[in-house]
N, C-alpha and C positions, 0 to 999 in steps of 0.2 A: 679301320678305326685306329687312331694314331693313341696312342697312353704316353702323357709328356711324364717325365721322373720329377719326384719330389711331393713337396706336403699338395693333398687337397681337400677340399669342405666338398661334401655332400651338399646340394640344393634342395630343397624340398616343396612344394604350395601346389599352386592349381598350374593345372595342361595347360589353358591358356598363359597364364604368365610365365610360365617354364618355356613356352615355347616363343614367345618374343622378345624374353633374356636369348635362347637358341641362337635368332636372327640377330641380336645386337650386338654379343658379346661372343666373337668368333674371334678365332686365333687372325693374325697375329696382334689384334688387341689385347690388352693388357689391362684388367681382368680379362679372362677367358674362359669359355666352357668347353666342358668335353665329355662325350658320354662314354659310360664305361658300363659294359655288359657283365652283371651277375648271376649265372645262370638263366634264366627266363628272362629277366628283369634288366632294364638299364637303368642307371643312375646317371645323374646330372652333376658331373662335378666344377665347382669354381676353383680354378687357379690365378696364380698371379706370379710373376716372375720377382719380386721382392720376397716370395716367400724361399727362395730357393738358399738367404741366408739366414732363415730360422733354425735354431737349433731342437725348440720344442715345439711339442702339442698347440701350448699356451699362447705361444708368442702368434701361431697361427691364426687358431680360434678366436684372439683377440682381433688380428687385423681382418680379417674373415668377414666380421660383426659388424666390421667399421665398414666395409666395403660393400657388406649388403647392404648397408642403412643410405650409403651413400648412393647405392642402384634404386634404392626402396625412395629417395628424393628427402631423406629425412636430418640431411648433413650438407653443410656447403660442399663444392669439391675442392 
């Protein structure tokens, strides 16, 4: 399991939707996911290579938002 540097969002919902964002959003696309082992547990994180010149939290969180809503079909692209 590869861990890219810099900011990432936690994903959250149901097994099945988690798992056919899995199949869509694979490196080297752009968003990406990538699971990341927490003890027992893995986590589903989304990355994006635009975040790489965030300086904050915020700047993240906010394009984050934008990005699921836009995976979620709820935003032009």
């Amino acid at each position: 399991m590869t861990i890219s540097q810099g900011w990432a969002v936690e994903l959250l919902g149901r097994k099945l939707d988690l798992d056919d964002l899995r199949e869509e959003l694979k490196a080297p696309f752009d968003p990406w996911l990538e699971e990341y082992r927490e003890g027992n547990e893995t986590l589903l994180l989304l990355r994006s290579k635009a975040w790489q010149a965030f300086a904050t939290t915020g700047e993240t969180a906010s394009d984050a938002r934008r990005l699921v809503e836009q995976i979620n079909g709820r935003t032009a692209c």
